[in-house]
Legacy VTK file of the C-alpha trace (Angstrom):
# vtk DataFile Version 3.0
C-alpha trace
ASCII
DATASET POLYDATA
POINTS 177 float
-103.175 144.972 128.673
-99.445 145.997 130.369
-96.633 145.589 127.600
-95.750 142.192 128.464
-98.361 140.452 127.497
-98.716 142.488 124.208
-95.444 140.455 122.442
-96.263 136.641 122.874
-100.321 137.750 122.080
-98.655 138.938 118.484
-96.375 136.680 118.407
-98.478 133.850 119.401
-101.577 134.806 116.554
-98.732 135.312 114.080
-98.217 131.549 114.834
-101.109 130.417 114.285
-101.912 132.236 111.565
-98.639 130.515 110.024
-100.028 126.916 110.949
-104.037 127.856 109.826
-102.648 129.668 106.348
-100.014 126.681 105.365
-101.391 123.263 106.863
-103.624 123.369 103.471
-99.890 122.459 101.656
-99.462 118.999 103.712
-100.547 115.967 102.548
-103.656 113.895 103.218
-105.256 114.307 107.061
-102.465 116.163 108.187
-104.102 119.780 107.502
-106.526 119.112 109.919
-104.842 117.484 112.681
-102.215 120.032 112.158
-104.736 122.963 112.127
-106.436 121.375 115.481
-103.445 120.656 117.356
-102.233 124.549 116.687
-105.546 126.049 117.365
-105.332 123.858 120.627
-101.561 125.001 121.013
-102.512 128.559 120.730
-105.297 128.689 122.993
-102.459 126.942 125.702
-100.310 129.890 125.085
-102.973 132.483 125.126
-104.176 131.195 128.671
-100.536 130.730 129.738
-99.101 134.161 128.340
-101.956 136.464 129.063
-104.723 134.926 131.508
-102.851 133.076 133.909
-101.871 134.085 137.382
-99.506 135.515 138.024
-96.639 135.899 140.184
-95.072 138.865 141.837
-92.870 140.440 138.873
-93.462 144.053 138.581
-94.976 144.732 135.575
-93.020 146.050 132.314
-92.573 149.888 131.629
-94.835 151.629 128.495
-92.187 151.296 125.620
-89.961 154.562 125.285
-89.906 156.627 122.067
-86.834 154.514 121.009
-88.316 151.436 121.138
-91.673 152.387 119.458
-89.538 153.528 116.443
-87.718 150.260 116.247
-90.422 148.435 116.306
-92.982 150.429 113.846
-89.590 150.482 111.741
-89.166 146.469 111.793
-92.649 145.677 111.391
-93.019 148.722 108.171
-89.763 146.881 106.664
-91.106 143.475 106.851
-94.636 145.030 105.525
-92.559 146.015 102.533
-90.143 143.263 102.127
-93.073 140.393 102.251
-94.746 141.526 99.128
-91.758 143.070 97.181
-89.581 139.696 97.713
-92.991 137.537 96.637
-93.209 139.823 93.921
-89.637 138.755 92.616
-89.580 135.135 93.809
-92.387 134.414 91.649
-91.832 136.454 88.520
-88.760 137.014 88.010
-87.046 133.977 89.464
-89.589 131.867 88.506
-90.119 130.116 91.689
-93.200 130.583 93.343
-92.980 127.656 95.547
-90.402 129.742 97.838
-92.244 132.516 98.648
-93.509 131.163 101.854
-90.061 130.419 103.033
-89.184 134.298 101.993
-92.363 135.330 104.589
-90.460 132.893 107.292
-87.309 134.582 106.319
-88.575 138.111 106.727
-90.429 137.319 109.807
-87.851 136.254 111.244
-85.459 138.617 110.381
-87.668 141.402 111.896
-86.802 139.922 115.371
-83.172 140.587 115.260
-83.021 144.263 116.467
-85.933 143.583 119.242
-83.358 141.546 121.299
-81.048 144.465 122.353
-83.888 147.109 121.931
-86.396 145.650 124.302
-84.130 143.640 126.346
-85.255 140.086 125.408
-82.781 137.689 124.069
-85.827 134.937 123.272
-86.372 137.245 120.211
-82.691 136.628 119.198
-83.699 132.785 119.296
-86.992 133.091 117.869
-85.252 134.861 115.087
-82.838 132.920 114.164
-85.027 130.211 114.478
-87.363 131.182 111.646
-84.719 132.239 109.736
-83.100 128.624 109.463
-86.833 127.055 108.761
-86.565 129.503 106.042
-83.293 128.388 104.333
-83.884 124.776 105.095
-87.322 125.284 104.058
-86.057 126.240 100.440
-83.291 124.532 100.268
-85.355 121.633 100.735
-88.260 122.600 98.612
-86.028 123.110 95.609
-83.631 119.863 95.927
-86.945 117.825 97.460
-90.262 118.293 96.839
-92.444 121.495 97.569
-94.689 120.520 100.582
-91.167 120.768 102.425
-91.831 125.318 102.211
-95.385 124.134 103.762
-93.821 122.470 106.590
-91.387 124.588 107.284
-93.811 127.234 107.479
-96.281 125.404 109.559
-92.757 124.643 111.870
-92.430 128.738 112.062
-95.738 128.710 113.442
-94.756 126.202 115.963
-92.106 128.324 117.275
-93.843 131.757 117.063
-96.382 129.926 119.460
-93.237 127.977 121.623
-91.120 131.292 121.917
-94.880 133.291 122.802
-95.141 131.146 125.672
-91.395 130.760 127.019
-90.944 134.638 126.508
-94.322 135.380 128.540
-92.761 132.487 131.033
-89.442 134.350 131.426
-89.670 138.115 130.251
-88.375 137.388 127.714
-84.845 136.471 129.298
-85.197 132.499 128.098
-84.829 132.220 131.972
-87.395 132.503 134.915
-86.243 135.716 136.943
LINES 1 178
177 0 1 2 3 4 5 6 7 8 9 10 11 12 13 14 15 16 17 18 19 20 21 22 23 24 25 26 27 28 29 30 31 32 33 34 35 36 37 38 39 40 41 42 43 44 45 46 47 48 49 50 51 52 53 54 55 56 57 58 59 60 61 62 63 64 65 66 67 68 69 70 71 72 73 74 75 76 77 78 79 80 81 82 83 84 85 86 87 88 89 90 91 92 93 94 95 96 97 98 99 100 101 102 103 104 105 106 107 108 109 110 111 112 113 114 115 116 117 118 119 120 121 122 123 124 125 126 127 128 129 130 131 132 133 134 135 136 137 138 139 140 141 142 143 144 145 146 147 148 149 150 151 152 153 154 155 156 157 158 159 160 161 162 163 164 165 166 167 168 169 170 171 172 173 174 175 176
C-alpha cells in the first residue's frame, strides 16, 4: 500500500471506531442507526480512498526520517496524553463524563504538526475540527446534559471518516490537483 492511501485508511478506522465505541451513549434507536450508517460510511471511504481507480497522480514518496519522527512523536504523545488526562478528568476533577471529549481533544490535537510536516493542510482542518467538537462537546455536556460528549464524539468520527475521504480525493491539499 503506497503512503497515500496509508492516512485516510487510519484516519478513516479511527472514525469509525469513534462512531462504533460512542453511539452506545445516544438515546433510544439511534445507536444502531448511527452504528449502521458509519459502518456504511466507512466502507464508502475505504472503497473511495484505497480501492478505487485511479487517476494519473504520481504516487507519494516513502516518508523521510523527519516525517517518521513527527509522526511516531504525535501519535506516542497522544498515546500518553489519552490515558493520563482520563486519569485526571475522572479522579481528580471529578468529571468523568468529559473524558471522551479529552480523547476528541487529543486526537485532534495530534493533527496539528502533520499539516506543515507532510504537506497536507486537510489535517490542519481535520484538527481543528475535532478540537472544537471537543470544547463544544464539554462545554455542552457540563451546562446540558451528558449524551452531548457522546455526540460530539460520534460527530469526530464523522469527520475522521469526511476528512479520510476528501484528503484521499485531493492529497491532502482540500483541492483536486
Amino acid at each position: 500500500m503506497n503512503v497515500a492511501r496509508f492516512g485516510p485508511l487510519i484516519g478513516s478506522i479511527g472514525g469509525l471506531v469513534f462512531i462504533l465505541i460512542n453511539a452506545g451513549g445516544l438515546p433510544g434507536a439511534a445507536p444502531l442507526v448511527v452504528r449502521l450508517l458509519g459502518v456504511a460510511a466507512f466502507a464508502f471511504v475505504i472503497w473511495f480512498a484505497i480501492f478505487r481507480p485511479r487517476s494519473h497522480r504520481a504516487p507519494k514518496a516513502t516518508p523521510t526520517p523527519h516525517e517518521i519522527r513527527v509522526y511516531w512523536t504525535c501519535v506516542g504523545a497522544m498515546a500518553a496524553a489519552i490515558p493520563l488526562g482520563a486519569i485526571v478528568i475522572a479522579n481528580v476533577l471529578d468529571v468523568p463524563e468529559l473524558t471522551v471529549c479529552w480523547v476528541v481533544l487529543v486526537v485532534g490535537a495530534h493533527f496539528l504538526p502533520f499539516a506543515k510536516t507532510f504537506e497536507a493542510p486537510v489535517f490542519t482542518s481535520v484538527a481543528w475540527t475535532l478540537i472544537g467538537l471537543a470544547v463544544i462537546g464539554g462545554a455542552l455536556t457540563l451546562a446540558v446534559d451528558a449524551q452531548a460528549a457522546a455526540w460530539a464524539a460520534v460527530l469526530a468520527g464523522v469527520a475522521l471518516l469526511f476528512f479520510s475521504a476528501l484528503g484521499a480525493h485531493t492529497g491532502g491539499r482540500l483541492r483536486s490537483a
